[in-house]
N, C-alpha and C positions, 0 to 999 in steps of 0.2 A: 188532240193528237191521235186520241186511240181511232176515233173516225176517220181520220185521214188516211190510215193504215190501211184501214177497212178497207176504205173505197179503193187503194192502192192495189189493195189485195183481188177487187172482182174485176179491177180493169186489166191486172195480169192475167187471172183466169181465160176473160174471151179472148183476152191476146192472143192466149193458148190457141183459140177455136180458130184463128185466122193463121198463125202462122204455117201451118202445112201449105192452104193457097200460095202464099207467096215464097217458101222455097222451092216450091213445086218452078219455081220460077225463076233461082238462085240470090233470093234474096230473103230480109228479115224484117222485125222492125222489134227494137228497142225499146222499152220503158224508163222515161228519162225522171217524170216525176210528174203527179199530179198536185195540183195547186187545191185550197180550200175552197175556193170559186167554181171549181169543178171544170177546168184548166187541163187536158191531159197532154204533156209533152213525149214527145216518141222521136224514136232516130232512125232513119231507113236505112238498114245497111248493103251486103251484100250486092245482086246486081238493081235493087231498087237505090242505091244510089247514084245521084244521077241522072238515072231514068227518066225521059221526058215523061214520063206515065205518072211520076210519083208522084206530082199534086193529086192528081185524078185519082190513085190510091188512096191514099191519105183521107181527102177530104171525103171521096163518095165510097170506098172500102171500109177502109179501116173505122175514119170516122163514122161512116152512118150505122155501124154494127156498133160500136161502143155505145151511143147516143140510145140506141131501141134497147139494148142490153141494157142500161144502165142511165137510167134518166137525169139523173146530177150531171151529168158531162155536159155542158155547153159546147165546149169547141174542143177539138186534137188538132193541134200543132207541131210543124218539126221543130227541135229545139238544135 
């Protein structure tokens, strides 16, 4: 459990590093829960919902900065 926090905990940290990009843009993105599997669930808010752009966020933004930050992360998903 304590490691799950952990990882909870650095995959909010980059969040940190990304979310200026994307309000810069009027939108967010959410930390909904990361899985033991290394699973990270997120929620696009703002004007990233919606968005035709927000897979392409998601999967080559957000996700590809979590994945090099943070190697346990297999996949970011919306939840």
């Amino acid at each position: 459990m304590e490691q799950k926090i952990n990882l909870k905990n650095r995959v909010e940290t980059v969040l940190e590093t990304i979310r200026p990009s994307l309000k810069a843009d009027g939108g967010n993105v959410e930390l909904v829960d990361v899985t033991s599997d290394g699973i990270v669930k997120v929620k696009l808010t703002g004007a990233c919902l919606g968005c035709p752009m927000s897979q392409m966020t998601l999967k080559m933004g957000i996700g590809r900065v979590l994945k090099k930050e943070i190697p346990e992360i297999k996949e970011v998903v919306e939840a």
